[in-house]
Biopython code that builds the backbone (N, CA, C, O; Angstrom):
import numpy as np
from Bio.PDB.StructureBuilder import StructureBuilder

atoms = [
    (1, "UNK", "N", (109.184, -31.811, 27.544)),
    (1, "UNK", "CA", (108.532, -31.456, 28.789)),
    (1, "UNK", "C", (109.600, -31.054, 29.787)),
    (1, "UNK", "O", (110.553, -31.796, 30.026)),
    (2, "UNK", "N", (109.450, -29.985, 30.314)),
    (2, "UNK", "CA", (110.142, -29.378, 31.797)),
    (2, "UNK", "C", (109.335, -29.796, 32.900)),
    (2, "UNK", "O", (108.186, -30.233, 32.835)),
    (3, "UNK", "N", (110.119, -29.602, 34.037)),
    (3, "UNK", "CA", (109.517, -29.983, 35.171)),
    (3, "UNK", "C", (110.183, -29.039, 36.211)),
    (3, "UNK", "O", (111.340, -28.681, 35.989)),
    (4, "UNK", "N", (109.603, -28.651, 37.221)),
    (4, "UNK", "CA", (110.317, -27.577, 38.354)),
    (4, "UNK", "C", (109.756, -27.676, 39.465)),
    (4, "UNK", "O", (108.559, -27.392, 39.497)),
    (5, "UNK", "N", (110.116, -27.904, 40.134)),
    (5, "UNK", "CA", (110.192, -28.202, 41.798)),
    (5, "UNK", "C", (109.938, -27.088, 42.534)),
    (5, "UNK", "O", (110.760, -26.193, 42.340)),
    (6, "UNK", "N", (108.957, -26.808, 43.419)),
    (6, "UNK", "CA", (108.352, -25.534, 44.148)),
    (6, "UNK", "C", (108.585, -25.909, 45.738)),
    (6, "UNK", "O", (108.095, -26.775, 46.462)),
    (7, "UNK", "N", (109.937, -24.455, 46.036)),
    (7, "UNK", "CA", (110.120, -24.570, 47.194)),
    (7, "UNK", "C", (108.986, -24.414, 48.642)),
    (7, "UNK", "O", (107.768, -24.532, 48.509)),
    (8, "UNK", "N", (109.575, -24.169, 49.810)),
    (8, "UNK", "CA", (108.683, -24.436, 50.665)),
    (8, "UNK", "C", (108.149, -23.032, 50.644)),
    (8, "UNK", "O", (107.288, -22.538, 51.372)),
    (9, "UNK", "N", (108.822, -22.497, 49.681)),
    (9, "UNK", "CA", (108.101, -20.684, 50.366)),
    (9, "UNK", "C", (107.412, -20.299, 48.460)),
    (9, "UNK", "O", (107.399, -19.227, 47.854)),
    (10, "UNK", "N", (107.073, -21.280, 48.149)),
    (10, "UNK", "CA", (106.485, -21.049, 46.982)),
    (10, "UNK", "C", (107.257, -20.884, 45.402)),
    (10, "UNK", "O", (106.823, -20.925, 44.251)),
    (11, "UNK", "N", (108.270, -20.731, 45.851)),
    (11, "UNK", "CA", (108.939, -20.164, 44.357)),
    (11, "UNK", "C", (109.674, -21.693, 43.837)),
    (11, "UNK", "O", (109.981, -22.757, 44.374)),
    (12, "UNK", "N", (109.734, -21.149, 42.605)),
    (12, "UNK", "CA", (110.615, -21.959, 41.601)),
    (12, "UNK", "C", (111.580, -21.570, 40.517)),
    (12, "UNK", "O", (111.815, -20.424, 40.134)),
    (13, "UNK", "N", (111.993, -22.454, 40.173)),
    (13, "UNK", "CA", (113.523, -22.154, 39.042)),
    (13, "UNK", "C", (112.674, -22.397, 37.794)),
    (13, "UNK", "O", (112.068, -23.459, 37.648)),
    (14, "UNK", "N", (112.637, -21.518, 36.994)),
    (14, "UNK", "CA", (112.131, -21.720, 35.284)),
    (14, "UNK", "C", (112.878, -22.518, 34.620)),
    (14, "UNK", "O", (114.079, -22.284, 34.758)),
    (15, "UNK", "N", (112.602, -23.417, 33.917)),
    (15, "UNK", "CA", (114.175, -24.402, 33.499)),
    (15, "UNK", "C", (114.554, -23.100, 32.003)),
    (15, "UNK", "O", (113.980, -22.145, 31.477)),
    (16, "UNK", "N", (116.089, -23.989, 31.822)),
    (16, "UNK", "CA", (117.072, -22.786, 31.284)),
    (16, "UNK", "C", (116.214, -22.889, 29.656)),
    (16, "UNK", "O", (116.400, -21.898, 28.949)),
    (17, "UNK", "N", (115.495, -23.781, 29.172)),
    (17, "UNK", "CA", (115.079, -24.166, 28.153)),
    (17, "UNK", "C", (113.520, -23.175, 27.621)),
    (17, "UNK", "O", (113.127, -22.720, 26.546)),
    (18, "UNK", "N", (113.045, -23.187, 28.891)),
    (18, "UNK", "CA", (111.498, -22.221, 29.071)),
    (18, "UNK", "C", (111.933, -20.845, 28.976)),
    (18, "UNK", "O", (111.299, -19.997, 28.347)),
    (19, "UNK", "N", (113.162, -20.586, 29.683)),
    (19, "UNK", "CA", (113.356, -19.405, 29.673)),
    (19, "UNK", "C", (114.184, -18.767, 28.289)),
    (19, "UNK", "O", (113.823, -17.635, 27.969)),
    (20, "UNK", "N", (114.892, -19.188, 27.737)),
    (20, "UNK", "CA", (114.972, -18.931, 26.108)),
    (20, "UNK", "C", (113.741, -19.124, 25.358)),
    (20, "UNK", "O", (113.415, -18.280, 24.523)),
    (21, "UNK", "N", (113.105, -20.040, 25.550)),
    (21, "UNK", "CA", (111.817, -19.729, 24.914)),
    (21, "UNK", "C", (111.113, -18.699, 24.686)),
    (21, "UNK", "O", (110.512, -18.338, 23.674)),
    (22, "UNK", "N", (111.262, -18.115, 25.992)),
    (22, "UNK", "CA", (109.619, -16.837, 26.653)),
    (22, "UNK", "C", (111.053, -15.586, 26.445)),
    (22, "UNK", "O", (110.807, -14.386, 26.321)),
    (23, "UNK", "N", (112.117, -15.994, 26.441)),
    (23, "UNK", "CA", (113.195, -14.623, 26.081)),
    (23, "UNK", "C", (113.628, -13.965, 27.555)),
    (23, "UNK", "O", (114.237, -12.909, 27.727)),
    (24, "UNK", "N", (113.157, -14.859, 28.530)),
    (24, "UNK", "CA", (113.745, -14.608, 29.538)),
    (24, "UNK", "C", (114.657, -14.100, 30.191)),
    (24, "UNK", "O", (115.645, -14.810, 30.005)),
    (25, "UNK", "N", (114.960, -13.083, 31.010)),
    (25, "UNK", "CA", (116.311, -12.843, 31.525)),
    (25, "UNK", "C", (116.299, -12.298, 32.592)),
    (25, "UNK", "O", (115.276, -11.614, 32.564)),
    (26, "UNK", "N", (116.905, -12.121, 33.768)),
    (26, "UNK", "CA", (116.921, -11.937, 35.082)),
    (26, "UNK", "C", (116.348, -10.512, 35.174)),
    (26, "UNK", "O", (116.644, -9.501, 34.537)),
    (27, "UNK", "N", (115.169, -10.780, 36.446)),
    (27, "UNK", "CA", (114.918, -9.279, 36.835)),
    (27, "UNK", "C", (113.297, -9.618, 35.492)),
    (27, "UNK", "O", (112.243, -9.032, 35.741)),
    (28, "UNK", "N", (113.350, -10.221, 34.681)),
    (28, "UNK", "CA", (111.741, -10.533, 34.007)),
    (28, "UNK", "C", (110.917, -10.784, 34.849)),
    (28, "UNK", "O", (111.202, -11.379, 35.888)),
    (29, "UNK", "N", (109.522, -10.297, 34.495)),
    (29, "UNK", "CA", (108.462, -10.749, 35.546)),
    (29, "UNK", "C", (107.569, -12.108, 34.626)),
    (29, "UNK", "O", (107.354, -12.329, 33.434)),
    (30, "UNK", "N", (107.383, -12.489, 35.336)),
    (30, "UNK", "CA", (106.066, -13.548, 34.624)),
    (30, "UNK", "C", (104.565, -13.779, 34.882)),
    (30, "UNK", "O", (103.982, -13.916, 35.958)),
    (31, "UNK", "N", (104.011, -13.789, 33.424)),
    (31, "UNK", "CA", (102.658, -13.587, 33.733)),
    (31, "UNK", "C", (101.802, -14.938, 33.502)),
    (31, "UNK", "O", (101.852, -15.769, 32.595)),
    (32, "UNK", "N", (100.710, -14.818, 35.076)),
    (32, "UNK", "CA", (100.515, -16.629, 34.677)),
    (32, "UNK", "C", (98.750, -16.134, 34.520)),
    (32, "UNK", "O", (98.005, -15.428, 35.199)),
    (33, "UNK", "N", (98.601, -16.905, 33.289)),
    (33, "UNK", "CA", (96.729, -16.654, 33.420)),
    (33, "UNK", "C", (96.085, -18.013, 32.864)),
    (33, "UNK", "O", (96.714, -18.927, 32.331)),
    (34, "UNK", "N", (94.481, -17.954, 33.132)),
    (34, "UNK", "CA", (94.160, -19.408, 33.090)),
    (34, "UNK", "C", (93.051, -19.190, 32.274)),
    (34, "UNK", "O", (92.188, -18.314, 32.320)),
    (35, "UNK", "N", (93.347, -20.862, 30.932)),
    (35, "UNK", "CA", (92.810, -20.416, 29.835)),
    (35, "UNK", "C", (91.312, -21.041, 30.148)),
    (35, "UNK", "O", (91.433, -22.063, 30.824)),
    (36, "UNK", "N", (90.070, -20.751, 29.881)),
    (36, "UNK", "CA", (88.628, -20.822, 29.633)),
    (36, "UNK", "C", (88.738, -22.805, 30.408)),
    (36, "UNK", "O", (87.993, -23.353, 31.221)),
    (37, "UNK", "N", (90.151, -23.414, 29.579)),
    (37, "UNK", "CA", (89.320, -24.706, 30.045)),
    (37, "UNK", "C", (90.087, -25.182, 31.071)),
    (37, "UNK", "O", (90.289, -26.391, 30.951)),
    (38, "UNK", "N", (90.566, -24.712, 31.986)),
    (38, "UNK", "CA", (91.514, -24.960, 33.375)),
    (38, "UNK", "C", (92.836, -24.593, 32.994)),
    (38, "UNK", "O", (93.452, -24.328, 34.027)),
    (39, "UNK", "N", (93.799, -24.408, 31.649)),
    (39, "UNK", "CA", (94.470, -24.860, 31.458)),
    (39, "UNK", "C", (96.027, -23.628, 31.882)),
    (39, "UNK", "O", (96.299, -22.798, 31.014)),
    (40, "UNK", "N", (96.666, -23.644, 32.853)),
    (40, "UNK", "CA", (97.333, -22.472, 33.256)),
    (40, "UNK", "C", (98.842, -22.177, 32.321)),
    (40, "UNK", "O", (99.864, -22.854, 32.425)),
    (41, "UNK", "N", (98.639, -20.941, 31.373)),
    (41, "UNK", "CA", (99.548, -20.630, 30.948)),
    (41, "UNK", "C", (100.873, -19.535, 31.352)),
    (41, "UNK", "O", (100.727, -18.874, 32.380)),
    (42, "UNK", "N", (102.108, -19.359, 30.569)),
    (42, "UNK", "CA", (102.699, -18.852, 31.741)),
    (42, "UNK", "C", (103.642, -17.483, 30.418)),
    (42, "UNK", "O", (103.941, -17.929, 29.310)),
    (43, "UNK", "N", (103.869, -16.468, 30.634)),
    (43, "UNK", "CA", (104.365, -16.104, 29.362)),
    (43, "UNK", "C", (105.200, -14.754, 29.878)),
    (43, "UNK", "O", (104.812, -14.317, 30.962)),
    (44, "UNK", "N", (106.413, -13.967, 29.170)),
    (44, "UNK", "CA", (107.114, -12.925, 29.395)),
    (44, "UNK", "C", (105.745, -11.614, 29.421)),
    (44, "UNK", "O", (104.912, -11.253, 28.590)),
    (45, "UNK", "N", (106.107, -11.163, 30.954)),
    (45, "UNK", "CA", (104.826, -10.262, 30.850)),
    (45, "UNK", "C", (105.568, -8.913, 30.185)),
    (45, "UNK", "O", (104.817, -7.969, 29.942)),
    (46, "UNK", "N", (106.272, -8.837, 30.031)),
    (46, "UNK", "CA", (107.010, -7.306, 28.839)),
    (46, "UNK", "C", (106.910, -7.668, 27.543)),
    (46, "UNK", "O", (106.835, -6.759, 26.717)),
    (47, "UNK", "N", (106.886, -9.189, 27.045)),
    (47, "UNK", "CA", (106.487, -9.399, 25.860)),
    (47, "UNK", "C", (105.011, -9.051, 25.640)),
    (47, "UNK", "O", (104.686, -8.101, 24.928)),
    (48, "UNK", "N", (103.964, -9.981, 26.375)),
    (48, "UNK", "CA", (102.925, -9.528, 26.805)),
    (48, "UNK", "C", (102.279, -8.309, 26.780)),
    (48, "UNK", "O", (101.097, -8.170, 26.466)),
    (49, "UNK", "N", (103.035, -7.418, 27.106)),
    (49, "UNK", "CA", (102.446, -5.670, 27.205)),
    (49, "UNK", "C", (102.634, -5.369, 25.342)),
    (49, "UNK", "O", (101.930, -4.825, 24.491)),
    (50, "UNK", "N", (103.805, -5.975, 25.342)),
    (50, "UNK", "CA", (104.284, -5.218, 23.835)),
    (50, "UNK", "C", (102.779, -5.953, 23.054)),
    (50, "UNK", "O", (101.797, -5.264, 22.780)),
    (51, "UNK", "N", (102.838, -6.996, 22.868)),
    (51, "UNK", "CA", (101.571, -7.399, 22.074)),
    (51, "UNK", "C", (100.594, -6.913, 22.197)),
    (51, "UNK", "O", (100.165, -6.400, 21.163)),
    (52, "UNK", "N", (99.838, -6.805, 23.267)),
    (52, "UNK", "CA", (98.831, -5.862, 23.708)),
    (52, "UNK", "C", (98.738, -4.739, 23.147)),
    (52, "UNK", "O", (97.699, -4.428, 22.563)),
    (53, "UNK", "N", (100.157, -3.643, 23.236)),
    (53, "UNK", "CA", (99.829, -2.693, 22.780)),
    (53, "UNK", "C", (99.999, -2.390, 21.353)),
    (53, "UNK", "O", (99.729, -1.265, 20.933)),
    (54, "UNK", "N", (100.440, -3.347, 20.558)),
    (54, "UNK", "CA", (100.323, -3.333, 19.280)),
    (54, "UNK", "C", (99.144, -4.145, 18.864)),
    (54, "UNK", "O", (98.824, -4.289, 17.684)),
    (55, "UNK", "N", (98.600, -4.597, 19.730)),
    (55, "UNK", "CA", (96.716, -4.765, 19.146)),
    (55, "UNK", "C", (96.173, -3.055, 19.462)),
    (55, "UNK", "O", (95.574, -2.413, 18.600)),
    (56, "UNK", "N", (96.401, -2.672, 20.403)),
    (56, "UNK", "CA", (96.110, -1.351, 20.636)),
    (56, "UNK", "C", (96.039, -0.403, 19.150)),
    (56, "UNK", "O", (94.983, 0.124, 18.800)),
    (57, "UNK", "N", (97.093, -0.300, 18.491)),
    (57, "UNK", "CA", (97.364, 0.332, 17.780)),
    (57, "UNK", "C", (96.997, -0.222, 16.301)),
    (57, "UNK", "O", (97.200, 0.216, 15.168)),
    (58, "UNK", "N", (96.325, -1.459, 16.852)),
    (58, "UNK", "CA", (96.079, -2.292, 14.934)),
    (58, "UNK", "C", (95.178, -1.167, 13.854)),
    (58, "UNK", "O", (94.064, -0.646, 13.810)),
    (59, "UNK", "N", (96.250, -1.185, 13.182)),
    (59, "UNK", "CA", (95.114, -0.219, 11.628)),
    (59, "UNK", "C", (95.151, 1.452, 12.476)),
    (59, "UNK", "O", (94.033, 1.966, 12.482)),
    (60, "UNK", "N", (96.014, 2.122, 13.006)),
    (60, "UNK", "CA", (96.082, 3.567, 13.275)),
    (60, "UNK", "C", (97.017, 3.824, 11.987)),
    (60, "UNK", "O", (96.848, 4.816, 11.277)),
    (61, "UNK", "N", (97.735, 3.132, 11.806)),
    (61, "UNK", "CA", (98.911, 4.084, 11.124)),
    (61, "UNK", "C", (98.381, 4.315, 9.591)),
    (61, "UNK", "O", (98.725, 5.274, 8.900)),
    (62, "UNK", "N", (97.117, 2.847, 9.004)),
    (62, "UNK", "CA", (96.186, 3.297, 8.003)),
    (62, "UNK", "C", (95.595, 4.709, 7.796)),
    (62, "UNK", "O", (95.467, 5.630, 6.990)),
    (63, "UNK", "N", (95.236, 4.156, 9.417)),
    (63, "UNK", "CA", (93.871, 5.619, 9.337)),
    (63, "UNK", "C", (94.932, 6.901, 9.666)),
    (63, "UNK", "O", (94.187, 7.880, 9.651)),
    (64, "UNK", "N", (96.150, 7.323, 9.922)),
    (64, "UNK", "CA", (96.288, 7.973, 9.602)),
    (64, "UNK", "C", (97.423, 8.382, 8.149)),
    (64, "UNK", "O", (98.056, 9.434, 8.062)),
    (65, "UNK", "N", (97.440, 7.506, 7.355)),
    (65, "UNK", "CA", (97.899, 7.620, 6.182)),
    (65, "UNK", "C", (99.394, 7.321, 5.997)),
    (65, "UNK", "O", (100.097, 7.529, 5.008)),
    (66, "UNK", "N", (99.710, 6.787, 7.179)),
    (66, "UNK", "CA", (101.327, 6.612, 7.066)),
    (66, "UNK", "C", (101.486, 5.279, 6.625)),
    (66, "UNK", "O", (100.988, 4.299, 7.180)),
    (67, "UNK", "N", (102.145, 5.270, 5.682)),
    (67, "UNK", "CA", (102.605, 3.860, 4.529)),
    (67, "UNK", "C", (104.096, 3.866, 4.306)),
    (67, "UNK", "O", (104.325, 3.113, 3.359)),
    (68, "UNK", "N", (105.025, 4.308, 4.698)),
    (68, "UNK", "CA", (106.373, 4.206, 4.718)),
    (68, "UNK", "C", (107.099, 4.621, 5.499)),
    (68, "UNK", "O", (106.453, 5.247, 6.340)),
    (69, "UNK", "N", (108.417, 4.625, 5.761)),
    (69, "UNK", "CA", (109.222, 5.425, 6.993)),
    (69, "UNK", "C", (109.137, 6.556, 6.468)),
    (69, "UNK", "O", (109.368, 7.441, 7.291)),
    (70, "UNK", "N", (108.916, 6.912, 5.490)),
    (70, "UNK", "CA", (109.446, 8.644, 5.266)),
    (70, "UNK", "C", (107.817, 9.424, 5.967)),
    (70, "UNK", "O", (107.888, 10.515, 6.533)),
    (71, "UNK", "N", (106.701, 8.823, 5.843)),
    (71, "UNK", "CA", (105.857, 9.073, 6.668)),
    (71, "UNK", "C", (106.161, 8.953, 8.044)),
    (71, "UNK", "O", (105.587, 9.690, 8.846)),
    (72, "UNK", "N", (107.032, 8.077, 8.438)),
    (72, "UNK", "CA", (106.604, 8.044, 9.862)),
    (72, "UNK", "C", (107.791, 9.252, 10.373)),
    (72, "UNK", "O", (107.571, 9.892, 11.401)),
    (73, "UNK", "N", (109.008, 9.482, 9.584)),
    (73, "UNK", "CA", (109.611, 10.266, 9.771)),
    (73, "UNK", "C", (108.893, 11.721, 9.829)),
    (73, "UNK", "O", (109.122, 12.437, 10.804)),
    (74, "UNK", "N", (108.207, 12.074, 9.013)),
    (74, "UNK", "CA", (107.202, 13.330, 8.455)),
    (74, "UNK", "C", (106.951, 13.450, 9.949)),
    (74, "UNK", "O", (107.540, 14.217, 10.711)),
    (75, "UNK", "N", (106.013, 12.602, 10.255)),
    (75, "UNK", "CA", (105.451, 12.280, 11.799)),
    (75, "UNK", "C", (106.345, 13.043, 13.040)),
    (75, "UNK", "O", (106.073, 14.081, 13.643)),
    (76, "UNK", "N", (107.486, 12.156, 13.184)),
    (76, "UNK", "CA", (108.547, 12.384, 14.151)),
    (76, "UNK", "C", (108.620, 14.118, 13.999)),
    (76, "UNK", "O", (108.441, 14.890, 14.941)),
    (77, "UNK", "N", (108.935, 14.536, 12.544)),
    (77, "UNK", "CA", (109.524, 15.965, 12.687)),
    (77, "UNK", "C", (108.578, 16.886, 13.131)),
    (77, "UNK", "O", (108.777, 18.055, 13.461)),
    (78, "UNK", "N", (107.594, 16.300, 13.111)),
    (78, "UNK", "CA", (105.801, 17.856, 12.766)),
    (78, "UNK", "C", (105.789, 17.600, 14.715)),
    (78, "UNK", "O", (105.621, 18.523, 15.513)),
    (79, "UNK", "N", (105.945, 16.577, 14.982)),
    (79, "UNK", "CA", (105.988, 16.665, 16.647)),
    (79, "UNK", "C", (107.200, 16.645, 17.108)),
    (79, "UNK", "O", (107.268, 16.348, 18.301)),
    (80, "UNK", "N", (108.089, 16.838, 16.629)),
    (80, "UNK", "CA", (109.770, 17.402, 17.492)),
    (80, "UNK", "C", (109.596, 19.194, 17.236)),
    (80, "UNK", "O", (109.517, 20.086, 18.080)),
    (81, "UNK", "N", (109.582, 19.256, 15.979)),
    (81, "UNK", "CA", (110.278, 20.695, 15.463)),
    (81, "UNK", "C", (108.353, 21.506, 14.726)),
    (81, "UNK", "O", (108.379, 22.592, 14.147)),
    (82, "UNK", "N", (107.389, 20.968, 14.863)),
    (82, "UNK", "CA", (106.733, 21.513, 14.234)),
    (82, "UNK", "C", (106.274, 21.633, 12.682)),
    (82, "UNK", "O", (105.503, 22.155, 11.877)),
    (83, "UNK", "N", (107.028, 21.007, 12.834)),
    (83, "UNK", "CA", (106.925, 20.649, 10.892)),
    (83, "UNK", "C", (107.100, 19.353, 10.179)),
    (83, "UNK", "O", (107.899, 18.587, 10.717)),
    (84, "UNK", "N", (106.567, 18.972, 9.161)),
    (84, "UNK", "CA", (106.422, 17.978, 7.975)),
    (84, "UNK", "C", (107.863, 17.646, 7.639)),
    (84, "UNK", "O", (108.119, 16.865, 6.722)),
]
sb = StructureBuilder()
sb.init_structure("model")
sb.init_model(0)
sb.init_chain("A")
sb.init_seg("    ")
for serial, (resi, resn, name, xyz) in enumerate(atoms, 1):
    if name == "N":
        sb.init_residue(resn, " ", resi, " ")
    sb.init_atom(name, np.array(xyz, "f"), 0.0, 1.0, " ", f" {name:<3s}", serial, name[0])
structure = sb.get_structure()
């Protein structure tokens, strides 16, 4: 268990332990949201986005047939240079 002390103007120090956890590093933002049963969680909101947007993308690369890097390379070239 951590514990952190909230100054008079609201803010606090993340202990050094939370913040290796969540991958923390200066200039990170943090995202606090509250789960269904009161319970307030707190997490790297750039980690956060990344997850999100790889639910975003769950099962595209199926549907579009790419199963290896040399596909995804195929990919890269047909939208750099126009071609496969």
């Amino acid at each position: 268990m951590n514990l952190a002390k909230v100054s008079a103007n609201g803010q606090i120090t993340v202990p050094a332990e939370i913040r290796r956890l969540l991958g923390l590093k200066s200039g990170d933002k943090i995202l606090f949201f509250q789960n269904p049963n009161g319970e307030v969680v707190i997490n790297n909101a750039s980690a956060q986005a990344i997850y999100k947007a790889q639910k975003a993308f769950e099962g595209v690369a199926e549907q579009m047939g790419v199963e290896n890097e040399d596909d995804v390379q195929a990919l890269v070239n047909e939208v750099r240079y126009g071609k496969a």
